[in-house]
Backbone and ligand atoms as CSV (ligand in chain L), in Angstrom:
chain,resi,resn,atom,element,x,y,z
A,1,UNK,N,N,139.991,11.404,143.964
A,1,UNK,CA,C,140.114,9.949,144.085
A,1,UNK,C,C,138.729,9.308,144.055
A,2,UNK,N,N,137.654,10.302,144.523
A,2,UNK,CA,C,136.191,9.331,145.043
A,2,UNK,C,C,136.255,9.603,143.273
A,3,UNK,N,N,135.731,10.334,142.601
A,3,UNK,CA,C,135.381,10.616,140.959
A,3,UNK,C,C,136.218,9.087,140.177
A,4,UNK,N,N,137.426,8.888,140.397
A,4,UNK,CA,C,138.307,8.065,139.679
A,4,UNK,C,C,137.627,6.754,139.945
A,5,UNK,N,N,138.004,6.691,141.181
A,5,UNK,CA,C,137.624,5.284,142.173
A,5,UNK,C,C,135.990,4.497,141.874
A,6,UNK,N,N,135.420,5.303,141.480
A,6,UNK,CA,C,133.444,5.359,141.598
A,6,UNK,C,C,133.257,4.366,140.832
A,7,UNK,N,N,133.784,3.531,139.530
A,7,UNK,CA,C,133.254,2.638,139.209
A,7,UNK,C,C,133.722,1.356,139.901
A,8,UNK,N,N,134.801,1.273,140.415
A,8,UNK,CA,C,134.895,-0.172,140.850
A,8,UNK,C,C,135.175,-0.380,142.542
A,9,UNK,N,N,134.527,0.750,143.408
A,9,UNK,CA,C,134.123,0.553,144.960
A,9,UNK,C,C,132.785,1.339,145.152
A,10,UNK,N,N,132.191,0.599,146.097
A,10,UNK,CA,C,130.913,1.262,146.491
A,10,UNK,C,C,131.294,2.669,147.179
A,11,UNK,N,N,130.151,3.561,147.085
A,11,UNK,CA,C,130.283,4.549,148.217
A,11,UNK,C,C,130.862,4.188,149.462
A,12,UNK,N,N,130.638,3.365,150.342
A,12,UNK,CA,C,130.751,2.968,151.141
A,12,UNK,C,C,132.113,2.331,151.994
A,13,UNK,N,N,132.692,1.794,150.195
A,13,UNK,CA,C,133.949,1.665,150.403
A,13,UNK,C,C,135.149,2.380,150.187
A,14,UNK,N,N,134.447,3.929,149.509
A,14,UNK,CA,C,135.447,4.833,149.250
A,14,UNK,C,C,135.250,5.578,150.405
A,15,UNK,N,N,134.465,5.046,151.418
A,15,UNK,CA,C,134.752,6.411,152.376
A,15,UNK,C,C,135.325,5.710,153.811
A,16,UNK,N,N,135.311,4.508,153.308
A,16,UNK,CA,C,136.376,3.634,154.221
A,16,UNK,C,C,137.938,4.070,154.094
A,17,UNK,N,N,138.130,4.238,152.628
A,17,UNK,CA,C,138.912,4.354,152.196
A,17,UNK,C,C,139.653,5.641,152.330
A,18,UNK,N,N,138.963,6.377,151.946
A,18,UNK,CA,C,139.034,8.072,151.926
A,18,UNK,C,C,138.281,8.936,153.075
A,19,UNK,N,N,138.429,9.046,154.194
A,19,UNK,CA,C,137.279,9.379,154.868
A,19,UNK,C,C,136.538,10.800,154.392
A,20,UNK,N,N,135.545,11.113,154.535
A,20,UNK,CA,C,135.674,12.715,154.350
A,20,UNK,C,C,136.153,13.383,155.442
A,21,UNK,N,N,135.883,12.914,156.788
A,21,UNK,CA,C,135.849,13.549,157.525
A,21,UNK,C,C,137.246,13.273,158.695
A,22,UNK,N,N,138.043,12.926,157.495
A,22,UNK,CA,C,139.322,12.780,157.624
A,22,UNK,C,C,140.344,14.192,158.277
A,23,UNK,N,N,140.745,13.951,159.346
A,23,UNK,CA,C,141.556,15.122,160.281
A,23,UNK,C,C,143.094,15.903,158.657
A,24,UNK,N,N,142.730,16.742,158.236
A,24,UNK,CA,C,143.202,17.349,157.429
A,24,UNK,C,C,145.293,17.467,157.805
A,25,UNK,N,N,145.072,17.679,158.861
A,25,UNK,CA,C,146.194,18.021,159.641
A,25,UNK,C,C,146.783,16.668,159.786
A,26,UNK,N,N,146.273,15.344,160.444
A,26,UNK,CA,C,147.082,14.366,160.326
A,26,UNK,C,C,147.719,14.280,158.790
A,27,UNK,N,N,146.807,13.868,158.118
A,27,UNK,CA,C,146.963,13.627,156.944
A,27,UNK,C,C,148.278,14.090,155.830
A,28,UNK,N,N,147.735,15.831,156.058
A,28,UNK,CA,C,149.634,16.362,156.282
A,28,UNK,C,C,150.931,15.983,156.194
A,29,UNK,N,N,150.462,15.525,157.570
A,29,UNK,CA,C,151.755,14.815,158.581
A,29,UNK,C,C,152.329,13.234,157.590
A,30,UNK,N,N,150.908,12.892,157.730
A,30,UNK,CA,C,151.250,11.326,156.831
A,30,UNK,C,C,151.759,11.464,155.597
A,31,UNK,N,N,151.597,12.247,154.881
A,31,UNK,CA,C,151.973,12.466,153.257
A,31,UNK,C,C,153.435,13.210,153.698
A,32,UNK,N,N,153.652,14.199,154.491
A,32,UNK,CA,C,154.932,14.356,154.492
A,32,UNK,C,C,155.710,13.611,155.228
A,33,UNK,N,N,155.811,12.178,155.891
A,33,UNK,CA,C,155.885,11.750,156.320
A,33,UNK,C,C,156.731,10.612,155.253
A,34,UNK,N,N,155.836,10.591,154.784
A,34,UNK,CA,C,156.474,9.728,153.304
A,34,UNK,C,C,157.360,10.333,151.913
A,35,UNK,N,N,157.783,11.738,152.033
A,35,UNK,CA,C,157.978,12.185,151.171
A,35,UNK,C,C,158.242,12.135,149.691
A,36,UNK,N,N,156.772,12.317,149.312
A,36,UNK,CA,C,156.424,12.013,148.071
A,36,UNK,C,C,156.945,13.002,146.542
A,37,UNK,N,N,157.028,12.679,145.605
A,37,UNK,CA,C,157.079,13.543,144.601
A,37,UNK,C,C,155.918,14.031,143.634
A,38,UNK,N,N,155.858,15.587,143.677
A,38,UNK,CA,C,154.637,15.943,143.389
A,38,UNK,C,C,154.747,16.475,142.294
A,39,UNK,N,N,153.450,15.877,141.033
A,39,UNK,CA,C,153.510,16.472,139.418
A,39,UNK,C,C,153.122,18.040,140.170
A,40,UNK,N,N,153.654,19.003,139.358
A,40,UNK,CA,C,152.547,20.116,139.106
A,40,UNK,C,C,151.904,20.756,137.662
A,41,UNK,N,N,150.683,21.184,137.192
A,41,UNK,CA,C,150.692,21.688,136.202
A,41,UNK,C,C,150.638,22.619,136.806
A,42,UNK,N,N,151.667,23.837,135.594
A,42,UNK,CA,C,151.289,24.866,136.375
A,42,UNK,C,C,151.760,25.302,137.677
A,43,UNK,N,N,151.005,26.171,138.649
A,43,UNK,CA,C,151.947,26.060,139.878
A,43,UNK,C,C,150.884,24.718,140.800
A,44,UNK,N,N,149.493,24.317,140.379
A,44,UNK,CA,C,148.455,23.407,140.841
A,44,UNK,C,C,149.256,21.705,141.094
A,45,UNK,N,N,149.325,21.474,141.945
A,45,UNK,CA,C,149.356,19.783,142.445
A,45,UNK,C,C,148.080,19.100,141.809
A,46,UNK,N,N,149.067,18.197,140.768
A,46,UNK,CA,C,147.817,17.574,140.111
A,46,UNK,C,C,148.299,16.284,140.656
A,47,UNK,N,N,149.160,15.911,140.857
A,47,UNK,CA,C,149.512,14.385,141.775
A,47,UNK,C,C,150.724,14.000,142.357
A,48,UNK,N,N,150.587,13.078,143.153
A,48,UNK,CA,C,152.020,12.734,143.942
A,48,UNK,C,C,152.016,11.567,144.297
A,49,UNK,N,N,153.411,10.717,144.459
A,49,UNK,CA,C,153.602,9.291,144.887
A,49,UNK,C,C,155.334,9.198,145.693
A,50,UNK,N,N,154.940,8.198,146.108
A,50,UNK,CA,C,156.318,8.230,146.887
A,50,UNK,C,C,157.014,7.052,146.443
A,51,UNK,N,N,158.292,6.585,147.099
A,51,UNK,CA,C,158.690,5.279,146.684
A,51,UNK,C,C,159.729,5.389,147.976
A,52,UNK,N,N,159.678,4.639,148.829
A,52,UNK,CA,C,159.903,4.187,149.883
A,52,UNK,C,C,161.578,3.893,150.074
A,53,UNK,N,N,162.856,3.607,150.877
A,53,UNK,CA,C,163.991,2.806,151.104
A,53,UNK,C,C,164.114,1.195,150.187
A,54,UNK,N,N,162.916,0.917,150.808
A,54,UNK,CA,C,163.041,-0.198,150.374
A,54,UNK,C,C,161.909,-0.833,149.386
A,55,UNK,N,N,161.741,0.136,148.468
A,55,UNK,CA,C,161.207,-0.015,147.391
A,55,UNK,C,C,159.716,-0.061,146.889
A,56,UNK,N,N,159.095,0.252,148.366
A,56,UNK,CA,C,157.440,-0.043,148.574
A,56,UNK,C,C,156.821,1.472,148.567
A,57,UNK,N,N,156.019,1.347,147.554
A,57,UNK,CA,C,155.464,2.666,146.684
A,57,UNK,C,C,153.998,3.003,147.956
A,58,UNK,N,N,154.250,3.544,148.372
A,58,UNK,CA,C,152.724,3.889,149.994
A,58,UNK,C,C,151.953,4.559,148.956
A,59,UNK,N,N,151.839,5.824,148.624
A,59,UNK,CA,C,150.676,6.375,147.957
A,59,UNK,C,C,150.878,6.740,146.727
A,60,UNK,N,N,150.175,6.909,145.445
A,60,UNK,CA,C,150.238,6.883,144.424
A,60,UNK,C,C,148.506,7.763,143.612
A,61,UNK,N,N,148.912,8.953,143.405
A,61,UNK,CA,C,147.246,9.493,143.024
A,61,UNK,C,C,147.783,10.726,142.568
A,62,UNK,N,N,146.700,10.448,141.436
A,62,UNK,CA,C,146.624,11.560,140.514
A,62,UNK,C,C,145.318,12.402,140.560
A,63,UNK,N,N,145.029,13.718,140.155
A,63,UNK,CA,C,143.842,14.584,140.424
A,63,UNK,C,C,142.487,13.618,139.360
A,64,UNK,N,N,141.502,13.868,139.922
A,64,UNK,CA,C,140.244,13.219,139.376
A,64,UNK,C,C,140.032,14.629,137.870
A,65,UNK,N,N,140.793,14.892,138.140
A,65,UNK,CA,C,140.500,16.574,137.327
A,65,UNK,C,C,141.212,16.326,136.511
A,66,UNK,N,N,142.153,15.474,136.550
A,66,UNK,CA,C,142.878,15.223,135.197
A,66,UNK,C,C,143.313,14.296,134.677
A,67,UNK,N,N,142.331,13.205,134.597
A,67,UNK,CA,C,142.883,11.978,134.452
A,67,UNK,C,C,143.148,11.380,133.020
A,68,UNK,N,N,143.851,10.478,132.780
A,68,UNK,CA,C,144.696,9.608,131.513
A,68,UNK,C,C,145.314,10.976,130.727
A,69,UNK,N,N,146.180,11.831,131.032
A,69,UNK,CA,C,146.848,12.896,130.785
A,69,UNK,C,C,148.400,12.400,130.545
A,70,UNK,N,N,148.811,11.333,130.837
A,70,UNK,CA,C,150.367,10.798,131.215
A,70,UNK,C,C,150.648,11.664,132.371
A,71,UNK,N,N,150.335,12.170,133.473
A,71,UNK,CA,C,150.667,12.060,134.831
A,71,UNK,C,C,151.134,11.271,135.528
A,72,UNK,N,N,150.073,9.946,135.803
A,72,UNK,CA,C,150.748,8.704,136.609
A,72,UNK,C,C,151.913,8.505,135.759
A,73,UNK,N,N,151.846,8.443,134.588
A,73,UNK,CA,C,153.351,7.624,133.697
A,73,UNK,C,C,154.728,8.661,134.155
A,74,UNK,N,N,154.200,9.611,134.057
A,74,UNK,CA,C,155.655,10.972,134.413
A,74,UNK,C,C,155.862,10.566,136.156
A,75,UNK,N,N,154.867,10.320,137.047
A,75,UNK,CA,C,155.301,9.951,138.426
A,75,UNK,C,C,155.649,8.694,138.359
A,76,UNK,N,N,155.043,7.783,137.807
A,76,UNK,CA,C,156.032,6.418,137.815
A,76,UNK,C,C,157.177,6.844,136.874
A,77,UNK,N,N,157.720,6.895,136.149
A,77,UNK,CA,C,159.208,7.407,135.169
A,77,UNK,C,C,159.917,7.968,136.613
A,78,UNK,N,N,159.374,9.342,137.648
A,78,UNK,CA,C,160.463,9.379,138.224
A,78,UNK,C,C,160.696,8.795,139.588
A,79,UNK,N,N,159.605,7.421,139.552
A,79,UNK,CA,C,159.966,6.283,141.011
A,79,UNK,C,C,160.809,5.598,140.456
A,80,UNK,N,N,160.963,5.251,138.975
A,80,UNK,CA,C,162.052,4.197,138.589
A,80,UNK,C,C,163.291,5.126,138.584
A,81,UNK,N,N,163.357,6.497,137.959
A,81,UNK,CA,C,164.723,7.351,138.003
A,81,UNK,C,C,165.166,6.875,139.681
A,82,UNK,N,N,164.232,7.408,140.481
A,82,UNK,CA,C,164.841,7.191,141.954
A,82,UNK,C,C,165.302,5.738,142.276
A,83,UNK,N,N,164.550,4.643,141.577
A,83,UNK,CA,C,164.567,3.308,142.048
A,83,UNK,C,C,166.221,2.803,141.627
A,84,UNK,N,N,166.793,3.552,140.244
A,84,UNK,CA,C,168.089,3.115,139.795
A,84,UNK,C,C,168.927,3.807,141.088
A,85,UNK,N,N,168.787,5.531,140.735
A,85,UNK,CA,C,169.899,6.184,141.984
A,85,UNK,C,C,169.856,5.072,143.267
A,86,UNK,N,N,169.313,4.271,143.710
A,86,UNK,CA,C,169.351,3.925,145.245
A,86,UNK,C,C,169.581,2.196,145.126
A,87,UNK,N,N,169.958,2.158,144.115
A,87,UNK,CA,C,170.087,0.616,143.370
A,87,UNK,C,C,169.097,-0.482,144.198
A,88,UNK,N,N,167.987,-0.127,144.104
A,88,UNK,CA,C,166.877,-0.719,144.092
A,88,UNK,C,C,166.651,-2.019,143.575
A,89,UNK,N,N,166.341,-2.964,144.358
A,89,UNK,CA,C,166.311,-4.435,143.166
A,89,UNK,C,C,164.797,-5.210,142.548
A,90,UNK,N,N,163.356,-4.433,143.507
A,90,UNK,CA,C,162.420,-4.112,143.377
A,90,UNK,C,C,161.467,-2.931,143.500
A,91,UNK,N,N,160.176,-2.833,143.059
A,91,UNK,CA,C,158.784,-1.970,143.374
A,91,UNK,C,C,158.085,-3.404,144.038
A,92,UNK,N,N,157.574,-2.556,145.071
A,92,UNK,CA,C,156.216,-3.304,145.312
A,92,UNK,C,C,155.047,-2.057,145.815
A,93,UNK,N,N,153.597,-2.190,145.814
A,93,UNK,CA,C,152.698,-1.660,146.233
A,93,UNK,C,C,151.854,-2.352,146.548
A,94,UNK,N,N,150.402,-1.680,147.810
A,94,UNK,CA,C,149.491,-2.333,147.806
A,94,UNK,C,C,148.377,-1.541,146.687
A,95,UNK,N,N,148.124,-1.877,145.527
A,95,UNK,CA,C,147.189,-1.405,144.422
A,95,UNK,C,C,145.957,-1.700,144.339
A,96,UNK,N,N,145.032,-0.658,144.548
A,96,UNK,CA,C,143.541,-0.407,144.479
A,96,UNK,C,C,143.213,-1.073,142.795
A,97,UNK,N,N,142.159,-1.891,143.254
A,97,UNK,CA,C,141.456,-1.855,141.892
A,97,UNK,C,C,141.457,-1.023,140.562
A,98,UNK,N,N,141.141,-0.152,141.420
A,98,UNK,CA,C,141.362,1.143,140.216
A,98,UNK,C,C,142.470,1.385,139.234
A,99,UNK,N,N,143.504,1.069,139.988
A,99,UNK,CA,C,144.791,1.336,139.623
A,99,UNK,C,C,145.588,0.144,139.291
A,100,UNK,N,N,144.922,-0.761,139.043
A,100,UNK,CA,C,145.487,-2.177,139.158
A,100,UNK,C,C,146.765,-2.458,137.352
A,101,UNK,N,N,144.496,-1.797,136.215
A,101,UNK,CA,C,145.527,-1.818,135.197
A,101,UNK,C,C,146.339,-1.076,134.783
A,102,UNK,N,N,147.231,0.099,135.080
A,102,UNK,CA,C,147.969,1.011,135.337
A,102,UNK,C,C,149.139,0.691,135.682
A,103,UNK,N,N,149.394,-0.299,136.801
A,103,UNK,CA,C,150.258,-0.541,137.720
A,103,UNK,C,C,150.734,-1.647,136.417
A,104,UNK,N,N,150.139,-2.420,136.194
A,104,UNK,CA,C,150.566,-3.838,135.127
A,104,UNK,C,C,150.969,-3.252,134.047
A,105,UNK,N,N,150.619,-2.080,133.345
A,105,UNK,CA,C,150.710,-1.247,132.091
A,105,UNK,C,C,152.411,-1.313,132.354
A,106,UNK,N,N,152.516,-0.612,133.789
A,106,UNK,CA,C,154.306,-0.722,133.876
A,106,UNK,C,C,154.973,-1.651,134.382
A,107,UNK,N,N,154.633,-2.946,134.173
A,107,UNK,CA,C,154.976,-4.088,134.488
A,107,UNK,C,C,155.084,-4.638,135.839
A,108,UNK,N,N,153.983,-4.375,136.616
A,108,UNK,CA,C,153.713,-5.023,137.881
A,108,UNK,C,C,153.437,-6.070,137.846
A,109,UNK,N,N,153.238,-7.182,138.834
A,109,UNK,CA,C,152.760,-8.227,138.724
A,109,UNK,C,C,151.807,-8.032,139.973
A,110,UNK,N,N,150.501,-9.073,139.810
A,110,UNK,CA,C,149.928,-9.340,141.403
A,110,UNK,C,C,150.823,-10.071,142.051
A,111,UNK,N,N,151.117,-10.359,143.399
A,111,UNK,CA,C,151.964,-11.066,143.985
A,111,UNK,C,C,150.408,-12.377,144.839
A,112,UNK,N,N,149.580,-11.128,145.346
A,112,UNK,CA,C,148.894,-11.633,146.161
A,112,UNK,C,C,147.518,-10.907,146.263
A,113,UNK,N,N,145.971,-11.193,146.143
A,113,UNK,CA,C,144.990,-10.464,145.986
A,113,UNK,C,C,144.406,-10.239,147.656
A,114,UNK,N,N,144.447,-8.881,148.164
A,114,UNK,CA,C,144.203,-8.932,149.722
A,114,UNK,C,C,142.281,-8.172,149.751
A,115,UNK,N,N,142.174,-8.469,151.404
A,115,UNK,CA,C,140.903,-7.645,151.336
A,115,UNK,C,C,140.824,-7.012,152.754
A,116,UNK,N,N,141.635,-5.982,152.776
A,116,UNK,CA,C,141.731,-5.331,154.227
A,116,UNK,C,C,140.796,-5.164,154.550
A,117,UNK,N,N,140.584,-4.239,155.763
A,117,UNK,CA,C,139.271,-3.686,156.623
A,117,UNK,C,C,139.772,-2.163,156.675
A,118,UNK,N,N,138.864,-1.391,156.703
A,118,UNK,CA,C,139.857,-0.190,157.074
A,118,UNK,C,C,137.714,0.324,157.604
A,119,UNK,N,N,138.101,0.895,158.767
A,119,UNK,CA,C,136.556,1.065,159.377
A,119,UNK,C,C,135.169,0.042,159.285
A,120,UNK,N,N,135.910,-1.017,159.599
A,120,UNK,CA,C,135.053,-2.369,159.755
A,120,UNK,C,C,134.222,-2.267,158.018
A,121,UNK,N,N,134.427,-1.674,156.924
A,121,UNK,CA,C,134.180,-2.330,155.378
A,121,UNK,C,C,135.931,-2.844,154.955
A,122,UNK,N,N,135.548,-3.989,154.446
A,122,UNK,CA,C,136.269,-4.458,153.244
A,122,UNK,C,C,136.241,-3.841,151.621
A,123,UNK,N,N,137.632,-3.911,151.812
A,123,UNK,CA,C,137.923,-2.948,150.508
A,123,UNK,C,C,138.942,-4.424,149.946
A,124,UNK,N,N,138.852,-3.992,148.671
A,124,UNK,CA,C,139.515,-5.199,147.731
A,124,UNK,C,C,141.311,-4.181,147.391
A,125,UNK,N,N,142.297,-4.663,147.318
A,125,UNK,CA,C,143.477,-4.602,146.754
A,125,UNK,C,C,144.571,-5.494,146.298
A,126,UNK,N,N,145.289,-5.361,145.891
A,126,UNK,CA,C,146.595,-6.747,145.275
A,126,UNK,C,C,147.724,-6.019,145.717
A,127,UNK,N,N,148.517,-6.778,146.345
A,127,UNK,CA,C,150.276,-6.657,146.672
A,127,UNK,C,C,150.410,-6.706,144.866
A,128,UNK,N,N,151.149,-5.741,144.381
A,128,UNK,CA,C,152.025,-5.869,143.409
A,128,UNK,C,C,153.284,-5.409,143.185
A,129,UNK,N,N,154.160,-6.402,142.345
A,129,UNK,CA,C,155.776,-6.269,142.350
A,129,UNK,C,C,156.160,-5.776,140.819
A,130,UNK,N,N,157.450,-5.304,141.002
A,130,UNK,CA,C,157.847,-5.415,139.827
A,130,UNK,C,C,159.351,-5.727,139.814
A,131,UNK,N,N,160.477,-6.564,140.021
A,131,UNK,CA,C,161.741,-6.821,139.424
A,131,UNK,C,C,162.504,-6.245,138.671
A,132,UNK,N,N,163.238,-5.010,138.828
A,132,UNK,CA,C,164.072,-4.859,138.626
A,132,UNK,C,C,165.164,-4.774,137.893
A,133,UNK,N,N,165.908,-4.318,136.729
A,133,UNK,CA,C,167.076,-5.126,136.494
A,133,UNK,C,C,168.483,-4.634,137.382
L,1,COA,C1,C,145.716,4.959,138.374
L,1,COA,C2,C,146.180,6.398,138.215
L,1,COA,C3,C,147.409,6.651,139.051
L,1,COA,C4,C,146.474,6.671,136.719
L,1,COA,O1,O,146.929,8.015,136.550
L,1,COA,P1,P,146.805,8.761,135.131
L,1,COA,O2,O,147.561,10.045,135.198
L,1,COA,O3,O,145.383,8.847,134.730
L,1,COA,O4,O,147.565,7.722,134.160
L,1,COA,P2,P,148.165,7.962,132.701
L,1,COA,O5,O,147.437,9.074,132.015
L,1,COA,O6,O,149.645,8.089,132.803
L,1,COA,O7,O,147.755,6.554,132.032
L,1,COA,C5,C,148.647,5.786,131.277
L,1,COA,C6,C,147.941,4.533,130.824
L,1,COA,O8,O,147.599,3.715,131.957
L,1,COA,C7,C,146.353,3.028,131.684
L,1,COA,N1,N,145.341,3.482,132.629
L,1,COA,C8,C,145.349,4.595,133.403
L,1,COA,N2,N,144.241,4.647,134.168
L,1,COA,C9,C,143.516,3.573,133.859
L,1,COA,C10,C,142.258,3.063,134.313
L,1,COA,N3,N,141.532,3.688,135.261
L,1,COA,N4,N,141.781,1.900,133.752
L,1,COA,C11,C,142.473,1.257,132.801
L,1,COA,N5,N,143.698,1.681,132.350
L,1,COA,C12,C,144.200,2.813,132.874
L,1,COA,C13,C,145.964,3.393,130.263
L,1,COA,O9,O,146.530,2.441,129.394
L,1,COA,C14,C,146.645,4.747,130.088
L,1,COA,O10,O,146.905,5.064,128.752
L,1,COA,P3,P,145.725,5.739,127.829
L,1,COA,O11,O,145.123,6.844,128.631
L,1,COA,O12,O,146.479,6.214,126.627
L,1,COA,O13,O,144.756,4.617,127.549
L,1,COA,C15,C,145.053,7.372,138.668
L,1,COA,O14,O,143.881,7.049,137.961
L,1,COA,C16,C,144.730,7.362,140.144
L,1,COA,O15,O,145.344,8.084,140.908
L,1,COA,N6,N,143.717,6.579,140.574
L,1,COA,C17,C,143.092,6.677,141.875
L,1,COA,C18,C,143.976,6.500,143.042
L,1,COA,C19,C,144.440,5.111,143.257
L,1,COA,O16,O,143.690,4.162,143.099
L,1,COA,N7,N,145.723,5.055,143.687
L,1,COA,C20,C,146.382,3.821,143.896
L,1,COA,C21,C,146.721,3.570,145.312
L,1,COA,S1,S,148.154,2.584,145.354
């Protein structure tokens, strides 16, 4: 994520973001917590995303090792497969810069441009939606 992320947040804000020194074990907990769906090549986890009850996508990342591969497109293809099974009437996410034009590629919209705090730095993101049919 820091490799992907590097042109459009400072150091500073990717480690707001990402800590390094992030408790491995919570983290775990949090990702399975959300139970996400994971690409693999191979038997290797090259990425995973989740899509929520009620339609709000929490994490979304693909390996820095393999990027513009159609990965994200094969994990978004199967948030919308899931989004029909559960008759879903939206997506929404909170989307990193990074990922902004990606997210619009599959027809997101910004809803709203935010600037959280996460370890007293500001990091830039957008609420984005997408409708449904
Ligand atoms: C954004 C992300 C999910 C894209 O994954 P990916 O597997 O590289 O995406 P794909 O290969 O399926 O890309 C499909 C298309 O999306 C667009 N796209 C993907 N990444 C892009 C980027 N960084 N900038 C501009 N367009 C991008 C391109 O049009 C691309 O097609 P192309 O490669 O033929 O030009 C991935 O880069 C990522 O995980 N980023 C860091 C983590 C992050 O910010 N997560 C979001 C938190 S919500």
């Amino acid at each position: 994520m820091h490799e992907i992320a590097s042109s459009d947040y400072s150091p500073e804000q990717l480690d707001a973001w990402a800590p390094s020194d992030l408790d491995p074990a919570l983290w775990a907990s949090r990702v399975q917590g959300i139970q996400p769906f994971v690409a693999l090549l191979g038997d290797e986890i090259v990425g995973y995303a989740d899509v929520q009850l009620n339609g709000y996508i929490d994490h979304f990342f693909v390996s820095g090792a393999h990027p513009r591969q159609g990965i994200g497109t094969r994990l978004m293809a199967r948030i919308h497969e899931e989004a029909r099974l559960l008759g879903l009437s939206e997506l929404t996410s909170d989307v990193s810069m990074t990922a902004e034009p990606f997210f619009a590629l599959h027809g997101f919209k910004v809803v709203e441009r935010r600037f959280p705090v996460r370890r007293g730095v500001t990091l830039r993101n957008a609420l984005m939606r997408k409708a449904l049919d």
